[in-house]
N, C-alpha and C positions, 0 to 999 in steps of 0.2 A: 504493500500500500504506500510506505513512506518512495520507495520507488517511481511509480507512480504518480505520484504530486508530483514532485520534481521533473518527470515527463512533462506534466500539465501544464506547469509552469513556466517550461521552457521553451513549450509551443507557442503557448502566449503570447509571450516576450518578442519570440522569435517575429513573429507577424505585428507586433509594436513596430520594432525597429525599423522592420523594412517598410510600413507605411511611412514611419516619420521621415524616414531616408526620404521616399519618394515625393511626400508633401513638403519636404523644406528645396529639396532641387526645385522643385516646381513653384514656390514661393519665391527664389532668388532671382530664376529669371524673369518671371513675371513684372519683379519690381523692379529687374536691369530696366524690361525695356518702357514701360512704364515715366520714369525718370526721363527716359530720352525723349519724350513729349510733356512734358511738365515744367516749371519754371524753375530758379536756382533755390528758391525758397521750400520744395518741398521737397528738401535731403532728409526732414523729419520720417518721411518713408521710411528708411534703412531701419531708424529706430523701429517704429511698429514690427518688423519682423523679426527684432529682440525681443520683441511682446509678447509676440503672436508663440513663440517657442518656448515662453514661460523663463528666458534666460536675462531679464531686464537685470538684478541684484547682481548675479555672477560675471555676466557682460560688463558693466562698469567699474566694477572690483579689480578689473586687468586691463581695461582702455578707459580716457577719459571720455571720448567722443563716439559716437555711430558714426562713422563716415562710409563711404563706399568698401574701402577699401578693409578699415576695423571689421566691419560685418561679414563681407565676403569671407577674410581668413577665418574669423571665427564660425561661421554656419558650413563652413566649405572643410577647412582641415583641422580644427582643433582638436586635439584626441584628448583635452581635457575635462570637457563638458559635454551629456548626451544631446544636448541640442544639433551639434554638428553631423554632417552626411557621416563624414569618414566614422565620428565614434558608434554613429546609432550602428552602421554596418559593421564595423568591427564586435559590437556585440551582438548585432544578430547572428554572423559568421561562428562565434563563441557559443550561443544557445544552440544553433543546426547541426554544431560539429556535435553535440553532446547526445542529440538525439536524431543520431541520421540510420539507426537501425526502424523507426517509425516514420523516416521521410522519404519520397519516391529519391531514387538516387540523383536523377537531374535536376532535380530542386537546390542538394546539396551541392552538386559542381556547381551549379550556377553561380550561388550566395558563394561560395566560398575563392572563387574566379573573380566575382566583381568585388568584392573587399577587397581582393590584392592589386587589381587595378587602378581601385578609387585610391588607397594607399600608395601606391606606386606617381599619380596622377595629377593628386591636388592639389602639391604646392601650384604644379603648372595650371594649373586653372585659376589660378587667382587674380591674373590678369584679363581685360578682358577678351582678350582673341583668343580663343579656343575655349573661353569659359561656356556658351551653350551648348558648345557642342560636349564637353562635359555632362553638364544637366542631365540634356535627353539623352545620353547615357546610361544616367543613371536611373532616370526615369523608367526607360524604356525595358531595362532591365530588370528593375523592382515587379512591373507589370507582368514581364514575361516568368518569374516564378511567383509570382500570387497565381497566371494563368495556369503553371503547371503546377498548383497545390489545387487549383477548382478542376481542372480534369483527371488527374492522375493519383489521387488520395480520396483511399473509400471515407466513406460517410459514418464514422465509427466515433470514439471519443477524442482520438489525437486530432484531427480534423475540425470536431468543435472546438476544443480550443483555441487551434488557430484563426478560427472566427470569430470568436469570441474578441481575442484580439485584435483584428483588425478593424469590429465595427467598433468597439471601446476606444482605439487611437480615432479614428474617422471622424466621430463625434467630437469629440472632445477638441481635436484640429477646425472644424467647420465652426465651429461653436468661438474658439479665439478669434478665427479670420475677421469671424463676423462682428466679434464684441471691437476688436479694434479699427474694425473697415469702419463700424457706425463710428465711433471717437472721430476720425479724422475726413470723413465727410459732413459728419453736422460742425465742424471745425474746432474741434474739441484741445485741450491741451494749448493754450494759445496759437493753433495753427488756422487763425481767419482765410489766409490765402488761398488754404483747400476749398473752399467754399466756391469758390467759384468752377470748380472743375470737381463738383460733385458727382453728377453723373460719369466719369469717368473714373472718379473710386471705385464707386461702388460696380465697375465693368469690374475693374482690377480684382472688386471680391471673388467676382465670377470666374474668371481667368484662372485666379489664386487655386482655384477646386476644380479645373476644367468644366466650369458649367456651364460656360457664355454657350454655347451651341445646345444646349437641350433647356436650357432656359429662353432663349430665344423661339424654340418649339412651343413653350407651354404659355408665355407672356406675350400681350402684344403691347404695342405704344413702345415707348422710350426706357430703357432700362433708370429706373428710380429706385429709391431704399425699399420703400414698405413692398414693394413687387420679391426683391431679390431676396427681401427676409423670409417672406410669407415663400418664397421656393427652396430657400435653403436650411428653411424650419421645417417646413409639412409637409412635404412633396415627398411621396411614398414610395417614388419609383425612381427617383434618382439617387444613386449609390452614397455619394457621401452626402445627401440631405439627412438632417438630424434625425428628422421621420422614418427612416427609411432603416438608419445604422438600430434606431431602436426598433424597429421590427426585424432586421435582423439577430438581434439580441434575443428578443422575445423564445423567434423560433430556435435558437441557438440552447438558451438556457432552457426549453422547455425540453430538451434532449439530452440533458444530463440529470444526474440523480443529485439526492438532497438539494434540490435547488429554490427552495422554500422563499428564503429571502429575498436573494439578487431579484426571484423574479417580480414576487412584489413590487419592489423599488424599481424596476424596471415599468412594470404596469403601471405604476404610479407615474412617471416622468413620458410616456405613452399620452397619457391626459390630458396632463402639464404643457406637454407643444403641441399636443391636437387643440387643447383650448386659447390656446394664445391669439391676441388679436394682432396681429402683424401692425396694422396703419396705427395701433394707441402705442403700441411699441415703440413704435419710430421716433413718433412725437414724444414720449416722455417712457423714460423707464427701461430700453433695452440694453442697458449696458447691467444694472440690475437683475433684470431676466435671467443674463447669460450668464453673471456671473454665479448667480444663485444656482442654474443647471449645470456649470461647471461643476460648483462646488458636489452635486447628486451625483453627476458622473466619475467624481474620485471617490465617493461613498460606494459607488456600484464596483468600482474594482477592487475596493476594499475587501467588501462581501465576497466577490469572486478567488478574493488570495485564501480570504478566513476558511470561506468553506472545500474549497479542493485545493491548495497548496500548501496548507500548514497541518495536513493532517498527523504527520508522525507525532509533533509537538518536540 
């Protein structure tokens, strides 16, 4: 059994990492290119995506400044802090080796191939010429073993875990984009100057989670806040909408044993963003919202560690 959790645990992890791997690549260019249409005043950018990683305290504690160039080293190759590509991949690469007798075998060359690459690779990406082509590297990479854990791994318990995992990171990342997209499009933090290029924040929200194209499917008019909340809250069918990671959860934890609690709390936060009014949001209170759902969503991994990872004691 103590076996076992540790398995569980290390599937989890494993499909943590590699989401965050993939959603911070895909954060960094987003707000390269971003910047190269915006004005000199909104380098505040950089910052947000020290936010958005939850690395704001430990980011500062080693650079005074967010600058282009501070954020890129640290979200690109710091092996100091799990915010960065290189560390989140280096411990996913750490969890897969651990349990690569439960992984399809191409799963594990894969992760274990692109960790020594990304290592081999980062400093020189820190400039910008060759920096996207980096990225979607790594992007493209992340993607192609998440697709060979959804075809090639039966539907058993190692399996849900790794789902578990990935819709627990997914949430939780959509859920910053968004607390901090709203901050600097209602011009929040003294950054008045966003204000005028609101509508193209909040694309950038889009972008940030690949949704501008199935958001654009489901929205019509002009991409505005209360539209892109209310798609990236409740919308049931798109992968990383909040809605959507907690019905995956749902079905995830409803296929594992003693799951008593998480799912409760999970049902409960089901509710919580089905009832939310997206447009009162906008206008007062969603930075509260979010954080308040954040705060459920680290309760819900809690419950996920207590009950199947810490069983040996």
């Amino acid at each position: 059994m103590a076996m076992l959790s540790r398995v569980a645990e290390r599937l989890y992890w494993l499909a943590r990492y590699v989401e965050r791997a993939e959603n911070t690549a895909r954060l960094v260019g987003v707000n390269a290119q971003l910047l190269l249409d915006m004005p000199e005043a909104v380098n505040a950018l950089w910052e947000s995506l020290i936010e958005i990683l939850g690395a704001h305290e430990d980011f500062f504690a080693q650079h005074g400044k967010a600058t282009e160039r501070s954020v890129v080293r640290y979200v690109l190759a710091d092996q100091t802090t799990q915010a960065s590509i290189a560390s989140a991949l280096r411990l996913a690469r750490e969890n897969a080796r651990t349990v690569r007798e439960v992984l399809p075998s191409e799963a594990w060359e894969l992760i274990n191939q692109l960790q020594m690459e990304v290592q081999e690779t980062a400093e020189h990406a820190l400039a910008r010429r060759g920096r996207q082509a980096f990225l979607d590297r790594v992007v493209q990479q992340c993607q192609q073993f998440s697709g060979m854990i959804m075809t090639t791994m039966s539907r058993r318990e190692p399996f849900h875990f790794v789902n578990l995992g990935w819709a627990v990171e997914r949430a939780d990342m959509t859920s910053r984009i968004l607390d901090v997209g709203c901050t600097y499009a209602g011009g929040g933090r003294g950054n008045h100057a966003l204000l005028d290029h609101e509508s193209v924040l909040w694309m950038n929200v889009l972008l940030s989670l690949s949704a501008y194209q199935m958001y654009r499917q489901q929205m019509r008019g002009r991409v505005e806040g209360r539209s892109v909340v209310g798609f990236l809250l409740q919308d049931t069918a798109f992968p990383h909408a909040i809605a959507c990671c907690l019905d995956t959860l749902e079905a995830t934890l409803g296929a594992l044993p003693r799951n008593g609690a998480p799912l409760r709390l999970n049902r409960a936060l089901v509710k919580q963003v089905a009832g939310a009014d997206p447009s009162a949001l906008v206008a007062s209170g969603l930075h509260e919202f979010l954080d308040q759902l954040q705060g459920e969503l680290g309760r819900l991994h809690g419950l996920i560690q207590s009950t199947w990872f810490r069983l040996a004691g």
